[in-house]
Phi, psi and omega in degrees: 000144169247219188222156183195149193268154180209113184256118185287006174279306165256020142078350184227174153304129163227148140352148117354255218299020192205039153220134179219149191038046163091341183242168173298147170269359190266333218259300205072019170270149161284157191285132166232125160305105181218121154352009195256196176291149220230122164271140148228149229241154145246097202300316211288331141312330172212039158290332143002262194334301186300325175289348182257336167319317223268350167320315195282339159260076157311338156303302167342132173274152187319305155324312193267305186319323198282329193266344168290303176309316179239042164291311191296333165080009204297149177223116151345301166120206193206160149230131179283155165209142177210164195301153149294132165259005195250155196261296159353315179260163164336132173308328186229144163232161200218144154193131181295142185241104188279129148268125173255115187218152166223036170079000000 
């Protein structure tokens, strides 16, 4: 179980950021702190998607669309290069690191 902000005016979960002074921002009902079951999702599967998605809610204010990108976090990944431990081999070496990050 978590905690959640949960507004009964829209019937749903809302975000930290999308509660001021205590009431919701889409609504204006107060925000009730409550309890329930907790999901959790695997994003880094369809951050694509989500990230292209999130173009599509034009209602949305800029701010949330924006803390939303980078809640979703996507990451590329990197290349390292580091000595050779073998005498034998290249002074360098290169090798790509898939990273899973969500922010």
């Amino acid at each position: 179980m978590s905690r959640v902000n949960w507004c009964p005016g829209c019937a749903t979960v809302i975000a930290n950021e999308q509660v001021k002074d205590g009431t919701c921002e889409r609504s204006g009902d107060p925000v009730v702190v409550k309890r329930m079951p907790e999901w959790a999702f695997r994003i880094t599967r369809y951050s694509e998607e989500l990230l292209r998605d999130l173009d599509k809610l034009t209602a949305w204010p800029d701010r949330v669309t924006s803390m939303q990108k980078n809640w979703i976090g996507k990451s590329e990944g990197t290349t390292i290069r580091s000595p050779s431990t073998a005498a034998t081999r290249c002074s360098r070496s290169s090798r790509r690191v898939r990273t899973l990050s969500s922010a």
